[in-house]
C-alpha positions as CSV (number, residue, x, y, z in Angstrom):
1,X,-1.5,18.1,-21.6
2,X,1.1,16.6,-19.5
3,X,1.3,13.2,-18.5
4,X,1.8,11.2,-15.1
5,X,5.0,9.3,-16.8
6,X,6.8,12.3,-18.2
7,X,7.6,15.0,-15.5
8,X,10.3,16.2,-13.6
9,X,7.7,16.5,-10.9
10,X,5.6,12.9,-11.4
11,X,2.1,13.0,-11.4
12,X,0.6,10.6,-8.3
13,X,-2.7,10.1,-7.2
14,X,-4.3,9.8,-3.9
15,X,-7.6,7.9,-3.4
16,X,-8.7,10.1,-0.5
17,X,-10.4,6.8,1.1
18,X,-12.9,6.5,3.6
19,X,-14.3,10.3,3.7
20,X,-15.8,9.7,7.7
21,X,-11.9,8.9,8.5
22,X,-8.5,10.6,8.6
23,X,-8.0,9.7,4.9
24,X,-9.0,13.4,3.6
25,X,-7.0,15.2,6.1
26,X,-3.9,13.0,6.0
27,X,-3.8,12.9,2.0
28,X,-4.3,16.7,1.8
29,X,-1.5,17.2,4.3
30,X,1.0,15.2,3.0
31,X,0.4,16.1,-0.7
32,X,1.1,19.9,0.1
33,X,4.0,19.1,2.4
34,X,5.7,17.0,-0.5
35,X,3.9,19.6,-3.3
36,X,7.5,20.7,-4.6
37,X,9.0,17.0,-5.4
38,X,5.4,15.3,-6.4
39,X,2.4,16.8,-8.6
40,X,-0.2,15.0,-6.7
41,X,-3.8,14.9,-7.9
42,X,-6.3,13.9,-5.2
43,X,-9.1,11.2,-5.9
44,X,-12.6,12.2,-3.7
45,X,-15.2,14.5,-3.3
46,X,-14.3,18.4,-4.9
47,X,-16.0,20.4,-3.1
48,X,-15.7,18.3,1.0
49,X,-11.9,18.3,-0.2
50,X,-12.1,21.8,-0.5
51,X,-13.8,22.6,2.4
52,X,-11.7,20.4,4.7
53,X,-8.5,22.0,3.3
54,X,-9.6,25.5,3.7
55,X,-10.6,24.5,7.4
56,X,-6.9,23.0,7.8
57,X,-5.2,26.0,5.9
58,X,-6.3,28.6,4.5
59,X,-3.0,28.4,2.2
60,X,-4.3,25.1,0.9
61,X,-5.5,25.9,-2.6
62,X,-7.4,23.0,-4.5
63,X,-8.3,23.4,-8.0
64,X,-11.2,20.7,-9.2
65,X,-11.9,18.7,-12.5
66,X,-14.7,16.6,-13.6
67,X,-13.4,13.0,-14.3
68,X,-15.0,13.6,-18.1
69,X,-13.3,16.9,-18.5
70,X,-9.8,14.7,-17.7
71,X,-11.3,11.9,-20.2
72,X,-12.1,14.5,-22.9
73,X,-8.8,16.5,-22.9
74,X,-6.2,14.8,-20.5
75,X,-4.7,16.1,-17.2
76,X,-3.2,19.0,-17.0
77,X,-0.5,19.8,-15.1
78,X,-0.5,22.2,-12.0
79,X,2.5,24.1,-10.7
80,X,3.6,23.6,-6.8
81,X,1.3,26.4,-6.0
82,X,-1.9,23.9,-5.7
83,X,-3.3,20.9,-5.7
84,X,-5.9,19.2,-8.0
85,X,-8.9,17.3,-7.0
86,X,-10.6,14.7,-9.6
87,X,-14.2,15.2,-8.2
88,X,-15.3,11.4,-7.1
89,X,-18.7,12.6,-5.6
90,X,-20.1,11.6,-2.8
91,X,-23.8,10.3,-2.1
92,X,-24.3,11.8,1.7
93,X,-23.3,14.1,3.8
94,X,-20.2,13.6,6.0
95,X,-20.3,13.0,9.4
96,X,-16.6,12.7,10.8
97,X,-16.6,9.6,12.8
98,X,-19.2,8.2,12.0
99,X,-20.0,5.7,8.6
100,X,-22.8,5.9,6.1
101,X,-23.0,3.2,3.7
102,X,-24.6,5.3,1.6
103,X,-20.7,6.6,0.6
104,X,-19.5,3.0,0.1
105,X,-19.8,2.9,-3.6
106,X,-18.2,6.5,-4.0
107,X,-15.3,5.0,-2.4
108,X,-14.6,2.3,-4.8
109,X,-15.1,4.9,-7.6
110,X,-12.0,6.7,-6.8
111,X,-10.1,3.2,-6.7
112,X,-11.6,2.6,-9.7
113,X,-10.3,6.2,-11.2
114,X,-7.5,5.6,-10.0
115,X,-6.7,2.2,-12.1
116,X,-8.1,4.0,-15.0
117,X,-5.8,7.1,-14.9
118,X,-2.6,4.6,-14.3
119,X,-3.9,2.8,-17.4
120,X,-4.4,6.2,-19.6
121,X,-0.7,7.5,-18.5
122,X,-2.5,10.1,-15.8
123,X,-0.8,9.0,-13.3
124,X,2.9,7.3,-12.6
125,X,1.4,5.8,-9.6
126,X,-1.3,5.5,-6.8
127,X,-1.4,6.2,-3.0
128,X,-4.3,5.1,-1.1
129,X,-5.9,6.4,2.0
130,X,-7.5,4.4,4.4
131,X,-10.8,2.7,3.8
132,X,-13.2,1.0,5.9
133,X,-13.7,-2.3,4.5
134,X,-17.7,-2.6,6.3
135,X,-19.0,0.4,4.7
136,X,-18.3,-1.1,1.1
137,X,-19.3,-4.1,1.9
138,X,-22.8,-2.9,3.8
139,X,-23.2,-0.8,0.3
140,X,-23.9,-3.9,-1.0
141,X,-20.6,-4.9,-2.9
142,X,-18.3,-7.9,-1.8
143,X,-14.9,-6.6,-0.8
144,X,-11.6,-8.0,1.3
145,X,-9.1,-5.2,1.1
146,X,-7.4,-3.0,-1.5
147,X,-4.9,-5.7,-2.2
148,X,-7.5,-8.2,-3.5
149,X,-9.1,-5.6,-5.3
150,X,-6.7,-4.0,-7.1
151,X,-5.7,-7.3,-8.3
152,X,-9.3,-8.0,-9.9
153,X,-10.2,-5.0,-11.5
154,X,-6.3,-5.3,-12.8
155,X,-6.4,-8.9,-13.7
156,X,-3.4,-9.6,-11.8
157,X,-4.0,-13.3,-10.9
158,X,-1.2,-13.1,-7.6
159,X,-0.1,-9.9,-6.0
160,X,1.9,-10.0,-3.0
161,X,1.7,-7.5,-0.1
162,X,4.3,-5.9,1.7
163,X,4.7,-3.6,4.3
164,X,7.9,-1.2,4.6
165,X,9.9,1.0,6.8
166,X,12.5,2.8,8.4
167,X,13.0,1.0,11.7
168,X,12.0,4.1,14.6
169,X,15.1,2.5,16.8
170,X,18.5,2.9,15.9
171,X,19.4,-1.1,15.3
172,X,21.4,-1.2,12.0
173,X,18.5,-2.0,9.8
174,X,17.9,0.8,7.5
175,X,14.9,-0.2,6.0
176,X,12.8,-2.9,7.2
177,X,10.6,-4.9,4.4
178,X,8.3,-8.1,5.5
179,X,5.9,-9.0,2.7
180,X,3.0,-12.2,2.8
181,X,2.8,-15.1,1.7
182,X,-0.9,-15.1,2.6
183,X,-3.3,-11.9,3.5
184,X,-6.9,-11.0,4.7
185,X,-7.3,-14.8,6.2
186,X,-8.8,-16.7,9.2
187,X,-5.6,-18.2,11.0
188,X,-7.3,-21.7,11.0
189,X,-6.8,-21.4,6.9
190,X,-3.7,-20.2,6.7
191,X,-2.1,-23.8,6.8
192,X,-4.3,-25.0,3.5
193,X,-3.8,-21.7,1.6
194,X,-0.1,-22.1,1.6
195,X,1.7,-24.6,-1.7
196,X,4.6,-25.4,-3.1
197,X,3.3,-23.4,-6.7
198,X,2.0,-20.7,-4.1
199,X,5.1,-19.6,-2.9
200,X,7.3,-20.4,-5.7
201,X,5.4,-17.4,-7.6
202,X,4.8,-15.0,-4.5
203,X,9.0,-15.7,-4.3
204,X,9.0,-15.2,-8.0
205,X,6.9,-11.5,-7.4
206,X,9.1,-10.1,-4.7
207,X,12.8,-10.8,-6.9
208,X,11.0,-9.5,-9.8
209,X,9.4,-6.7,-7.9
210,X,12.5,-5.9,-5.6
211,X,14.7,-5.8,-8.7
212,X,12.5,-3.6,-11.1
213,X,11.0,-1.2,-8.5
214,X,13.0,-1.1,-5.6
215,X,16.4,-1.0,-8.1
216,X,18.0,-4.2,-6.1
217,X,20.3,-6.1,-8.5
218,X,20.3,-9.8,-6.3
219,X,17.4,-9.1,-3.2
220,X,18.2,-11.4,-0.2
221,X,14.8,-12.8,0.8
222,X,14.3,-14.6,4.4
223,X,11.4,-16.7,4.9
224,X,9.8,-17.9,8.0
225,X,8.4,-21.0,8.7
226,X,4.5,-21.7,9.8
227,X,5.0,-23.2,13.1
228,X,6.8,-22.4,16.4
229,X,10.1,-23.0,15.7
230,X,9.9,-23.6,12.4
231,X,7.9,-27.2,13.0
232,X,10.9,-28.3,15.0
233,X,11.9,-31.3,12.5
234,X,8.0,-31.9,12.3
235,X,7.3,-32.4,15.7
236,X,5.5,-29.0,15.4
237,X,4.0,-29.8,12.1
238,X,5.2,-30.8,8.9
239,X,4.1,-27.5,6.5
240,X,8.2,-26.8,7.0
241,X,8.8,-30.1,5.8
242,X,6.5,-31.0,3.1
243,X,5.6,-27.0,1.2
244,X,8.0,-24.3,2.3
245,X,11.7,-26.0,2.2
246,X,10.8,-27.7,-1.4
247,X,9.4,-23.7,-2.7
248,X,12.6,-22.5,-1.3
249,X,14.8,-24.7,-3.3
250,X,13.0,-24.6,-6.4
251,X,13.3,-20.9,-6.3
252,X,16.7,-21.1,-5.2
253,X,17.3,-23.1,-9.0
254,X,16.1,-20.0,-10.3
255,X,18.4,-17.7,-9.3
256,X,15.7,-16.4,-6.3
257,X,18.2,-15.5,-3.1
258,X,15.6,-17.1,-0.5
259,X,16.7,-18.9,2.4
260,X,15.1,-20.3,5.3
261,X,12.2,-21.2,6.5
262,X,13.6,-19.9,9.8
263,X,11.7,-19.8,13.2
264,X,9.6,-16.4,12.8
265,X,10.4,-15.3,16.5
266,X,13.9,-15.0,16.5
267,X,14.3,-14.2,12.7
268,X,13.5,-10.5,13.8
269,X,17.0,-9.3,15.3
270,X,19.5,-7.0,13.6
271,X,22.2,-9.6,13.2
272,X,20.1,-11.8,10.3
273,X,17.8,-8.3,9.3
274,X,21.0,-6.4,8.3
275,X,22.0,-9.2,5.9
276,X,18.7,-9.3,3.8
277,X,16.4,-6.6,1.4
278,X,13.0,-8.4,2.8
279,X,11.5,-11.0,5.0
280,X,8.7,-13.2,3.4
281,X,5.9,-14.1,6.4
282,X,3.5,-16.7,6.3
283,X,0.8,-15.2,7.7
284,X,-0.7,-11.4,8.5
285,X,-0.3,-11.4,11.9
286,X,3.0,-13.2,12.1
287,X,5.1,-10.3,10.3
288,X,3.0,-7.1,10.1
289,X,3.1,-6.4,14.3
290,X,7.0,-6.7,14.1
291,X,7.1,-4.2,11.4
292,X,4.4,-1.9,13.0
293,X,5.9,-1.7,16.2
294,X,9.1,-0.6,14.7
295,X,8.4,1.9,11.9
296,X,4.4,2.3,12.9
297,X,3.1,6.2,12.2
298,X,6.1,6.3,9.0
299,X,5.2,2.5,7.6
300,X,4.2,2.2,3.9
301,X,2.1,-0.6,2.6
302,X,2.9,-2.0,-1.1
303,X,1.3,-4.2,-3.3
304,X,3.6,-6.0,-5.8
305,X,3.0,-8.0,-8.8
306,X,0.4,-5.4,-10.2
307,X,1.1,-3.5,-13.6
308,X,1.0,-0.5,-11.7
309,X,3.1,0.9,-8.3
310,X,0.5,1.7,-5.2
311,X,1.4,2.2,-1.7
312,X,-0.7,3.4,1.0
313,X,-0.4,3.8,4.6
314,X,0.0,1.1,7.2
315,X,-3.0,2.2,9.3
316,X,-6.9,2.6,9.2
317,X,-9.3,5.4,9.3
318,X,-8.9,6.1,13.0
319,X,-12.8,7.1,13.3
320,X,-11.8,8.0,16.7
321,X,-9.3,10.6,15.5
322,X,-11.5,12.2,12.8
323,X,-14.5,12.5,15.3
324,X,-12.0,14.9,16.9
325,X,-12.1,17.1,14.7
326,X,-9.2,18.2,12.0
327,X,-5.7,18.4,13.2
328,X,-5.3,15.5,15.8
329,X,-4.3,12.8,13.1
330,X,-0.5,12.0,12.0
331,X,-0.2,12.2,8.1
332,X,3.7,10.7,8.5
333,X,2.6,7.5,7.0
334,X,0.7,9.4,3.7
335,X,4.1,11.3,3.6
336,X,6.2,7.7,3.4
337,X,3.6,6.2,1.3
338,X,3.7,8.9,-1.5
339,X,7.8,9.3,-1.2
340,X,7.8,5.7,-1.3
341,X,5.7,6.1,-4.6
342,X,8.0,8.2,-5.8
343,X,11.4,6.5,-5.3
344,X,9.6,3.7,-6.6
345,X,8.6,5.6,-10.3
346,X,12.0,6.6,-10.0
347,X,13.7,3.1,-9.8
348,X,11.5,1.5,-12.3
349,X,12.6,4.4,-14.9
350,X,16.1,4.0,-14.3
């Protein structure tokens, strides 16, 4: 049996995500598009991933396994003429459009697969579909976000995340990265989450990261500031001042390439992008609608700092879209996220 770290054509998985959503369609989609450079293994129910590729195309051939037959005797590897599915099985009947907690647990099994498979040497990497945050957590289980929880069950105790791009415009920038120093918070708590030991090791995550996965020998890392015009000399607040300047020059002693903090609505413009690998944001929405206004529909969104490489896309599960009916949902983003996977395995072998 073959495994995920080994082949000419990696092995990646793809949690299939919130199965009411666009997540099955998109992941089956892209995985047969990109089915000659990538030996993707999908992560959801067998037989509704069956049924939903067979209604997209015919052509779509998708052989299942039991997660205890792959346990027992390893993965094996499929040729470019089909895709696999890891049967994660659902608990109710799907009803695009339209959530059932009653699946909420079924969808934190294939994340949990996922880890698992990574950790045996299944997989080289994961890609995640879209989930719907409400359904896990009305199934009775705490949960923020894939970020946050791919941390815990991995024991990573910091993991940055980072959203990534071609820019849709022609402007200079080739690739546009803007990672966070904080996530999934209320705004009014975004001032207290933020410290000087904080930064210094999500600064420490992106160089290492940028370096190791992204094959960058010295990344150039901008950082914003907190406050309108980056606190103005602390007439707009001090967080400038008294946290982010200090975490910048102690990474700076490091070796880190970080400058800044620099006012976060004119750092955005060709002539200071062109000039750096990534640009470190506060908060979530002070970076992300920048970057999803210029690459949104072909963004990728990466967690680093975690043993293991997952991407995913930079959308939802677009109920709206999959109460259509198949067809009407744009898997460009699953396509970047699982090339982006791939470059990534790539680098971090090299």
């Amino acid at each position: 049996m073959a495994t995920g770290q080994g082949q000419a054509r990696p092995t990646i998985c793809i949690t299939t995500g919130e199965p009411a959503g666009i997540g099955p369609e998109i992941a089956l989609r892209a995985a047969w598009a990109l089915r000659g450079q990538v030996n993707c293994v999908l992560l959801g129910d067998a037989a509704f991933l069956a049924m939903t590729a067979h209604a997209l195309d015919p052509e779509i051939r998708v052989s299942a396994l039991s997660l205890q037959a792959v346990r027992n005797g390893g993965l094996p590897h499929f040729g470019a003429e089909r895709l696999c599915a890891i049967d994660v099985p659902l608990a109710a009947h799907v009803v695009p459009g339209t959530l059932d907690k009653e699946n909420g647990r079924a969808v934190l099994a294939m994340l949990d697969a996922a880890i698992e498979g990574v950790q045996a040497g299944w997989f080289a990497a994961v890609v995640t579909a879209p989930l719907q945050k409400s359904t896990i957590n009305d199934a009775g289980v705490p949960f923020s976000g894939h970020t946050e929880y791919f941390a815990e069950r991995t024991g990573t105790p910091q993991v940055v995340m980072m959203l990534a791009g071609a820019p849709a415009a022609a402007t200079g920038v080739a690739q546009l990265r803007v990672a966070l120093a904080t996530t999934h918070l209320p705004l009014k708590d975004v001032a207290g989450a933020l410290t000087q030991e904080g930064l210094g090791r999500t600064l420490d995550i992106l160089h290492h990261d940028l370096r190791t996965k992204f094959g960058l020998a010295t990344p150039r890392i901008l950082v914003t500031g907190l406050n309108p015009h980056a606190g103005e000399n602390g007439y707009l607040g001090r967080e400038e001042i008294d946290t982010i300047a200090p975490a910048l020059a102690t990474a700076r002693a490091r070796g880190i390439d970080a400058r800044g903090p620099y006012p976060a609505d004119t750092l955005f413009q060709p002539k200071y992008l062109e000039d750096a690998d990534c640009v470190l944001a506060m908060y979530h929405d002070q970076g992300l609608p920048v970057l999803k206004f210029a690459t949104f529909g072909h963004g990728v969104n990466i967690t680093l700092g975690l043993p293991l490489i997952r991407t995913s896309v930079d959308h939802g599960t677009a109920l709206d879209l999959a109460a259509k009916g198949l067809g009407h949902a744009d898997c460009g983003s699953m396509e970047q996220a699982i090339a982006a996977a791939l470059a990534m395995v790539r680098a971090r072998r090299a």
